[in-house]
C-alpha positions in Angstrom: 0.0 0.0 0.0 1.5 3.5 -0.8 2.1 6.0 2.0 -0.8 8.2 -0.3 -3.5 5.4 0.0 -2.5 5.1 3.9 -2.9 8.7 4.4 -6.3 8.1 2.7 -7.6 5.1 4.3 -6.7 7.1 7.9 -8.8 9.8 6.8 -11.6 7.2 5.5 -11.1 5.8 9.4 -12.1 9.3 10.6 -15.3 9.6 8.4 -16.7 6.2 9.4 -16.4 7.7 13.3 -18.3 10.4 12.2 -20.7 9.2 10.0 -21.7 6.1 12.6 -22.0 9.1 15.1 -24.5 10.9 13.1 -26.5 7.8 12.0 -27.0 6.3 16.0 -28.3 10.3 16.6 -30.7 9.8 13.5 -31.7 6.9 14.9 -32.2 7.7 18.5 -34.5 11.0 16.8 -36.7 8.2 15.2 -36.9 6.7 18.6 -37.6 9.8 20.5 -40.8 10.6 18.1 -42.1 7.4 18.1 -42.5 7.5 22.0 -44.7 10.5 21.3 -47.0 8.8 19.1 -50.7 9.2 19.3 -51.3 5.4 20.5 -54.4 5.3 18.4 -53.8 6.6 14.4 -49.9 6.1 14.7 -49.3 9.9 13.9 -46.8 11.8 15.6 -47.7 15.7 16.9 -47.0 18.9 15.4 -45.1 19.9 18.4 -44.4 18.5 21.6 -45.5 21.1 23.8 -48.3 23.6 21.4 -50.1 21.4 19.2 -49.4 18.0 20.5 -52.8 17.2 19.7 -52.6 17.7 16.0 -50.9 16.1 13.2 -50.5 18.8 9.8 -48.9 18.7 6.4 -47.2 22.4 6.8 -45.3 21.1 9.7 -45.4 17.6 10.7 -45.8 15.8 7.6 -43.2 18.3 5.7 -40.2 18.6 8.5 -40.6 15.9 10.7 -41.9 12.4 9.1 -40.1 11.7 6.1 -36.1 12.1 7.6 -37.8 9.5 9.9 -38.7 7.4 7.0 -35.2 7.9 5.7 -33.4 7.4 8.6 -35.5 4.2 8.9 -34.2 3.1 5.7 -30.8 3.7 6.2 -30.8 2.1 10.5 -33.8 -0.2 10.6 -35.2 -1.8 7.5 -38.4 -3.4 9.3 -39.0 -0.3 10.7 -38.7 1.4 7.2 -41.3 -1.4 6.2 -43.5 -1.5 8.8 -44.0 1.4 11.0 -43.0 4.5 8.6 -45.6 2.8 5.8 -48.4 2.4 8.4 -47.5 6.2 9.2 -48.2 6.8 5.8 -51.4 5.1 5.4 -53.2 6.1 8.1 -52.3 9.6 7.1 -53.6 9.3 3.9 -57.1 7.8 5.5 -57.3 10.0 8.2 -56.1 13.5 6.8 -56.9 13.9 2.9 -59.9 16.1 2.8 -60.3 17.2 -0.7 -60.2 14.4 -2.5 -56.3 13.3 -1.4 -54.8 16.8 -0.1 -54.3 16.8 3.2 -56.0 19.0 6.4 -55.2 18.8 10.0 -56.4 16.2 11.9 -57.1 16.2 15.6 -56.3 13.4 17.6 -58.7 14.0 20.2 -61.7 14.6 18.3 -60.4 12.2 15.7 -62.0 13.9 12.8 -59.8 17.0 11.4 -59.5 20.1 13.9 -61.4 22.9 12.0 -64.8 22.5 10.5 -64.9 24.8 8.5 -62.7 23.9 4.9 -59.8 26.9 4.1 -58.5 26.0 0.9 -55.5 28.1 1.1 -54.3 26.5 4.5 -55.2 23.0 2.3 -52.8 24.1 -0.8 -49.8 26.0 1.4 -49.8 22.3 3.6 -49.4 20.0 0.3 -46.9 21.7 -1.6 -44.8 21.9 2.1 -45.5 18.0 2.3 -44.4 17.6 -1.1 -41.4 19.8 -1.6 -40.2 19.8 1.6 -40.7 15.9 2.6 -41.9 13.6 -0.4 -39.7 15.0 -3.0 -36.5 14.6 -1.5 -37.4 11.0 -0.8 -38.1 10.6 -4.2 -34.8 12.1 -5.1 -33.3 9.5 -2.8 -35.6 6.0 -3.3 -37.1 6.6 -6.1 -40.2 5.1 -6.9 -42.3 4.2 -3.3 -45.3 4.4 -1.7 -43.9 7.8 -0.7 -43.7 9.1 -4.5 -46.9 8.2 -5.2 -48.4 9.8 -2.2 -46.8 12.7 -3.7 -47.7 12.2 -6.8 -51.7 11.2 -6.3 -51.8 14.6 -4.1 -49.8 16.9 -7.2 -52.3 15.4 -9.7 -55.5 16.6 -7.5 -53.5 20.1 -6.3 -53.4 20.6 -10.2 -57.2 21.0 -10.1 -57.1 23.8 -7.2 -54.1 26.1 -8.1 -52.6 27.1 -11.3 -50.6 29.9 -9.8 -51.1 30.5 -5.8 -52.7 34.1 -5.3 -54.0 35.6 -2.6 -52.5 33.0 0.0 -50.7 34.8 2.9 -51.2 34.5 6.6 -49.3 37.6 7.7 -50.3 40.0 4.8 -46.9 40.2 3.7 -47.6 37.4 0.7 -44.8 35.3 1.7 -46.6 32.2 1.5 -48.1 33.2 -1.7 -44.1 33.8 -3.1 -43.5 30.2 -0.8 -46.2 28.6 -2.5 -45.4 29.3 -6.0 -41.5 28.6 -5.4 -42.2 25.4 -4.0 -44.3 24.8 -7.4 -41.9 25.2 -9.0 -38.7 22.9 -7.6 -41.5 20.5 -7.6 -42.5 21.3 -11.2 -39.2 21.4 -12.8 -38.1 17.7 -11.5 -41.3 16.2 -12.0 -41.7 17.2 -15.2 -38.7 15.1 -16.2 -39.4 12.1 -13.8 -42.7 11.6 -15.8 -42.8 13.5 -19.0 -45.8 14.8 -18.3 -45.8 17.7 -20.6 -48.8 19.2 -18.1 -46.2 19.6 -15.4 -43.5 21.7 -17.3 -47.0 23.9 -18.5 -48.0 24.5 -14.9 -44.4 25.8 -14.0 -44.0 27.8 -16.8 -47.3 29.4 -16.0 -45.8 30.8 -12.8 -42.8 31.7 -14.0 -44.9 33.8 -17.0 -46.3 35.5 -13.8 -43.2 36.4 -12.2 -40.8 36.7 -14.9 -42.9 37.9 -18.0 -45.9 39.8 -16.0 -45.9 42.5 -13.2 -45.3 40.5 -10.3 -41.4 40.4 -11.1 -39.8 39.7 -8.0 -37.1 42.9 -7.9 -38.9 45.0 -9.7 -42.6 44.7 -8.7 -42.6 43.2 -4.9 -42.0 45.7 -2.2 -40.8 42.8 0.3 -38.6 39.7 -0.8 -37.4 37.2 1.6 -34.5 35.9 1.2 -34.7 32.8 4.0 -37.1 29.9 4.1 -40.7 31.0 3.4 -39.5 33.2 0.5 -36.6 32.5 -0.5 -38.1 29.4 -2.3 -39.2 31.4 -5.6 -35.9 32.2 -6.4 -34.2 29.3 -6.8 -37.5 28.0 -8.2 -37.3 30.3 -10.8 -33.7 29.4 -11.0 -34.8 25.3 -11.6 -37.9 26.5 -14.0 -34.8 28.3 -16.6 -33.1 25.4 -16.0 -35.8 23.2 -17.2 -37.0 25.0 -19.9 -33.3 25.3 -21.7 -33.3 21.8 -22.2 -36.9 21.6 -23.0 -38.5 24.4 -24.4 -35.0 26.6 -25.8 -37.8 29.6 -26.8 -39.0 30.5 -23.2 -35.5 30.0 -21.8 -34.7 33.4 -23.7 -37.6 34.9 -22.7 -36.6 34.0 -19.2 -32.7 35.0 -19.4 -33.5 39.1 -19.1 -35.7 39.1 -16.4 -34.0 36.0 -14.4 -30.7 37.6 -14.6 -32.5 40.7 -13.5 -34.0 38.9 -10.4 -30.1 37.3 -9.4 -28.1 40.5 -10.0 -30.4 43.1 -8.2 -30.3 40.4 -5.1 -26.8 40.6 -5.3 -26.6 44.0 -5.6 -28.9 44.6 -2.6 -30.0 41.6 -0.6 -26.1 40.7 0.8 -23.8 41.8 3.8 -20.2 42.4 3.8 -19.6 38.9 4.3 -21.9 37.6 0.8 -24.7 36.4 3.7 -28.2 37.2 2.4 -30.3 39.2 4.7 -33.6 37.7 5.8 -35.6 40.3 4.1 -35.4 43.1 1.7 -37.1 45.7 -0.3 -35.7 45.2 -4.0 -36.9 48.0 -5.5 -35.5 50.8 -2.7 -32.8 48.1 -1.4 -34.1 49.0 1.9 -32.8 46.3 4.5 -36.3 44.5 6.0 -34.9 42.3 8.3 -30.9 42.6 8.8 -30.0 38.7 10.1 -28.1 36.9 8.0 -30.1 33.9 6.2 -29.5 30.9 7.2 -30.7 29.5 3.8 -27.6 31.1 1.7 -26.9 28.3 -0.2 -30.4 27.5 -0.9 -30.5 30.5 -2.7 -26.8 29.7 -4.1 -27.8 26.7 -5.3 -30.5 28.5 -8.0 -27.4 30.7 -9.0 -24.9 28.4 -9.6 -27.6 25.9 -11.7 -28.0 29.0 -14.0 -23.9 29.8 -13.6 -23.8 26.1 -15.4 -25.9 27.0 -17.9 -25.3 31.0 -18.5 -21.6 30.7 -17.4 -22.0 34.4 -15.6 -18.9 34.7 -13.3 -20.6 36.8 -11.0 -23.0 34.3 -9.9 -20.0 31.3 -9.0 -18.2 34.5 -7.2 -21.2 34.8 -4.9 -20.5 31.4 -3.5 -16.4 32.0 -3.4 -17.3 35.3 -1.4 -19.2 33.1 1.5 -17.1 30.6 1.1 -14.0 33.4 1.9 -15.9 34.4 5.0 -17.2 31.1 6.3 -14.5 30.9 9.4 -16.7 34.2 10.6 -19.7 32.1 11.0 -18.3 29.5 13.9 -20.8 28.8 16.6 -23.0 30.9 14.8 -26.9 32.1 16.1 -28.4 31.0 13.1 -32.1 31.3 13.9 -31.7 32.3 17.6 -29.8 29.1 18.3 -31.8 26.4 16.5 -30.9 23.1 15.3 -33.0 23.8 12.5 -30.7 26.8 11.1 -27.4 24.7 11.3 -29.3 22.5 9.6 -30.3 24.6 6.7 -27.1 26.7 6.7 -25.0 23.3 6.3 -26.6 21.5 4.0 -26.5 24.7 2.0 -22.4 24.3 2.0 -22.7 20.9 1.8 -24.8 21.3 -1.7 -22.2 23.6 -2.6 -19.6 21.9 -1.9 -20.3 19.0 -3.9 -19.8 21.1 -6.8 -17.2 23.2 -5.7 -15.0 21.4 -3.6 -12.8 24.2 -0.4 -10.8 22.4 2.3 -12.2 25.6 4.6 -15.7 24.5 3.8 -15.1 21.3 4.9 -13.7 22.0 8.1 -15.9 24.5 8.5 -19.1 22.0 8.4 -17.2 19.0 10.2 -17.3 22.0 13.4 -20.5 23.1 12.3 -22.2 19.7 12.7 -21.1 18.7 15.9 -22.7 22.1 17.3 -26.2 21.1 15.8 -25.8 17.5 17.3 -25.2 18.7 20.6 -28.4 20.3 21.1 -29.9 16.5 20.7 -31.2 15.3 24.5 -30.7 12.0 26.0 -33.8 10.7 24.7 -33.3 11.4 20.8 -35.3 14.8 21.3 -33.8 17.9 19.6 -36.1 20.6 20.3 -39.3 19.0 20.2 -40.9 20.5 17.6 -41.4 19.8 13.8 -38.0 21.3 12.7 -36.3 18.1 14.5 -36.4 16.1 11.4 -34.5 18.8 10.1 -31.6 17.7 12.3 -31.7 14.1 10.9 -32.3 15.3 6.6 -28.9 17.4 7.3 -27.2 15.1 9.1 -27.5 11.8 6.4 -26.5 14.3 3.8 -23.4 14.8 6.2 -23.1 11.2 6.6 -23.5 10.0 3.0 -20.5 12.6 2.5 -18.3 11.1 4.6 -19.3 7.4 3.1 -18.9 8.8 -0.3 -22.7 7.7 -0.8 -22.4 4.3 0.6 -24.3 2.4 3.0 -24.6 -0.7 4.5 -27.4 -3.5 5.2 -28.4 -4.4 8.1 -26.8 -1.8 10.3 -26.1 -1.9 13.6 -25.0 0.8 16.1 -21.4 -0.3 16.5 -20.9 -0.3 12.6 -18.6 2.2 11.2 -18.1 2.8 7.6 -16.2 5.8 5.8 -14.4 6.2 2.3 -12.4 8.8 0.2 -11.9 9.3 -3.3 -8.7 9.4 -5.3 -9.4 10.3 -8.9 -11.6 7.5 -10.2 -11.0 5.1 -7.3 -12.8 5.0 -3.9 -11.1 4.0 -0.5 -13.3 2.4 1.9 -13.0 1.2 5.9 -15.3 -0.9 7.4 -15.3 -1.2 11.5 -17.3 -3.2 13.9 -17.2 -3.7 17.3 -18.4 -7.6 16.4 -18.5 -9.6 13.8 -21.1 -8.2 11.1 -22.5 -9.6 8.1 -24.3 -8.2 5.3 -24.7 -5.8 2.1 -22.4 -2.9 1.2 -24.5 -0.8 -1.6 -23.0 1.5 -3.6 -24.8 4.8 -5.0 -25.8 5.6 -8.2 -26.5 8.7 -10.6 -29.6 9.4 -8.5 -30.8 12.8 -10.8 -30.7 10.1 -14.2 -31.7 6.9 -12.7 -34.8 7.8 -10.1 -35.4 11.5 -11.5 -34.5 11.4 -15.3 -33.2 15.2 -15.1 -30.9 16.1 -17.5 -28.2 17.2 -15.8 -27.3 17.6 -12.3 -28.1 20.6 -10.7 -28.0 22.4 -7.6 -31.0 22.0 -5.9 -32.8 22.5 -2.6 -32.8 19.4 -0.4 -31.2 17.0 -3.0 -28.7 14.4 -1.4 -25.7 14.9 -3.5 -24.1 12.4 -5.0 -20.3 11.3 -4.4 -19.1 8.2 -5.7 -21.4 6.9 -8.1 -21.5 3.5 -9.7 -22.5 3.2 -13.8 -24.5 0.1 -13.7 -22.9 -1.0 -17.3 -19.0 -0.6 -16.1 -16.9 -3.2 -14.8 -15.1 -2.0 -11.5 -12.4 -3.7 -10.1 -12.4 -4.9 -6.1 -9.4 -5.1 -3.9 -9.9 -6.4 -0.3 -7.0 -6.6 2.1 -8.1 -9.6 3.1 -8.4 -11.3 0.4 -5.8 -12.9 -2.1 -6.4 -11.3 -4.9 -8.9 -8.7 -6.5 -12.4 -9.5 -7.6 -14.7 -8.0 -10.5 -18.3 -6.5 -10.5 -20.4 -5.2 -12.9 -22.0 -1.4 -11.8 -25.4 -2.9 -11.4 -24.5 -5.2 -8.8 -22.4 -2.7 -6.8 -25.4 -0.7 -6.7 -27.5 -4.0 -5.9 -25.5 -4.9 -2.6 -22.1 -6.7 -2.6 -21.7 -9.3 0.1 -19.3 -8.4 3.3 -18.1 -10.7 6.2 -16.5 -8.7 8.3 -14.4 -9.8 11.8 -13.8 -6.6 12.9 -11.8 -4.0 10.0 -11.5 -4.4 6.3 -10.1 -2.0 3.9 -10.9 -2.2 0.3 -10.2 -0.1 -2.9 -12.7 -0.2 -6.2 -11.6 1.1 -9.3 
């Protein structure tokens, strides 16, 4: 072995600590919720001390349930098949209200909690459920009971909205511009996972509205936020242009003025010193509406580099290189007054980035930054109690399929440790157990062709990027320490689960 591969393999060591670390504190927040159950429908509460008598899509379908379903999948396979599904099904029986979009349902009265039927609360709670929860299982699964939930309650949304007006629940229209962004990441990946030329129509109806009409988002709105709850319609608009270059070239240059419009008038008054977006602004004065930095920078980052790709505007990459040069000022940071939920958001924006443009700063910087979110976890699997938790567990698989270059293992078991690290086109794995372990070591594969059909990878809000990725029609080469000489696999059974027996350490190269 060369003193470069040993070097590697150390490092490898250091990701399976970390990575086993973050999976037993997914798995202890699965735990935690599941105490809090409601005995009788299975559902877990909004909230664990306002609204623990409620299940809702906004909130605790969206944030909390489906990073337990993914965790599941990843620590505890009859859990995954068992209790998650049920989970599902008895929220789809007990909450759809028109026809399969959801309402909120009280456990008490068992019936949903308001009588009367608001149809704006109804649409705002399904496209949360969908964009925030379903779709980046479906980014991550594929097809499941899980995208066809999402896909049965798109289909019937379709019939209520064409683009959300006159939603908002603090008259500022921020969940109308929430709405509408959320349409539109959903939109512009659905389109390709189906084909369904309706889907691409829908989006490009909204962005016609923003883009093309007088409700331009710099030019027309007198308050833009640039965090969650806002900042959604800008990288959706960002993922619609994306869309429509491949698909329909025409409306991509009627798109480029206005978009580029949109990106450079945020840039010009929507950042601090540092390249941090401010919660809120005023684009057309470039009054400052709320000063704290957003913790959903690269959210918004991600829209701008997917049209950097495309448009190959330097400005737009240099926006991420300014955070990135200022990153070591945001330590221990109050993101959010403290909350789990803005480390969350703020790393698995660098992490997204990242992924695409590799900084040994930005990788020490989110290797401190996680280990502040995961001490705010309590002894019973608890983060904070409310919806945001699941938050904690979406970020921190992202974190942990980094640090196993997208691999996993099956069954797992707490005292499991696996980590890798790529040189060039080669991958450098350690397994670890306490025990002797037996099982599946799966590798991952080009998730945005093979589950989503997009074509071409781009940034996007809560994808899992992918790392090592396996083509399912190459030959890779195996060589385990322990064994006498090396072995050969086709892609598709990489991705399929390779058999491991492991006594306690193996360390294995694939090329």
């Amino acid at each position: 072995m060369s003193e470069e591969d040993s070097i590697l393999f150390a490092k490898a060591d250091d990701n399976a600590i970390l990575a086993n670390e973050g999976f037993n504190r997914s798995a202890d927040f699965v735990h935690g919720w599941l105490q809090e159950a409601d005995p009788e429908s299975g559902l877990i509460p909004r909230n664990l001390e306002a609204d623990t008598d409620i299940w809702n899509a906004k909130d605790a379908a969206a944030d909390n349930y489906p990073f337990m379903v993914l965790t599941s999948f990843f620590t505890d396979q009859d859990l995954f098949d068992g209790t998650m599904l049920d989970m599902l099904y008895a929220e789809k029986k007990l909450t759809s209200r028109v026809n399969t979009l959801p309402d909120t349902y009280s456990f008490s009265k068992k019936d949903f909690q308001n009588e009367k039927l608001d149809m704006a609360e109804i649409i705002f709670g399904t496209s949360e459920y969908i964009k925030d929860g379903l779709l980046p299982l479906t980014e991550w699964l594929g097809k499941s009971p899980w995208s066809e939930r999402m896909m049965e309650m798109l289909y019937d949304m379709k019939n209520e909205v064409n683009v959300a007006d006159g939603i908002s629940r603090d008259g500022s229209n921020a969940s109308r511009e929430e709405v509408n962004g959320e349409l539109l990441q959903t939109l512009s990946r659905v389109y390709w996972m189906t084909g369904d030329e309706k889907f691409l129509d829908w989006a490009v109806a909204i962005g016609d509205y923003y883009l093309l009409g007088d409700h331009h988002p710099t030019k027309d709105l007198d308050y833009l936020r640039l965090r969650d709850h806002g900042c959604e319609l800008i990288s959706g608009l960002c993922e619609l242009y994306v869309s429509t270059s491949f698909a329909r070239p025409n409306k991509r240059e009627a798109y480029r003025k206005p978009l580029h419009e949109m990106m450079d008038r945020i840039l010009e008054v929507g950042r601090n010193g540092n390249g941090l977006f401010y919660d809120a602004i005023n684009p057309k004065t470039g009054e400052i509406v709320q000063e704290r930095p957003a913790d959903n920078w690269g959210y918004t980052l991600n829209g701008f580099y997917a049209v950097y790709l495309l448009d190959k505007d330097p400005k737009y990459k240099e926006a991420i290189l300014k955070i990135y040069s200022n990153l070591n000022k945001y330590t221990n940071f109050d993101w959010e007054n403290g909350s789990a939920d803005g480390y969350a958001d703020a790393i698995e924006g660098a992490l997204n980035l990242y992924n695409r443009i590799p900084d040994p700063s930005v990788a020490k910087w989110m290797d401190s930054e996680i280990k502040v979110m995961w001490a705010m976890q309590q002894e019973n699997g608890i983060i904070e109690g409310w919806h945001g938790d699941g938050n904690f567990a979406r970020t921190t698989i992202m974190y942990n399929l980094w640090k196993s270059k997208g691999l996993y293992v099956k069954p797992w078991r707490d005292d499991l440790f696996l980590g890798a690290e790529q040189k060039g086109d080669s991958l450098l794995i350690s397994i670890k157990s306490e025990l002797p372990w037996k099982g599946k070591l799966y590798f991952d594969k080009p998730r945005h062709k093979a589950n989503m059909k997009l074509p071409m990878d781009w940034a996007r809000i809560n994808q899992f990027p992918e790392w090592f990725t396996a083509d399912k029609d190459r030959e890779y080469t195996l060589v385990d320490y322990d064994q006498s000489g090396p072995s050969h696999y086709q892609g598709n059974h990489l991705i399929g689960g390779i058999d491991i027996e492991l006594e306690h350490y193996k360390r294995i190269i694939v090329y």
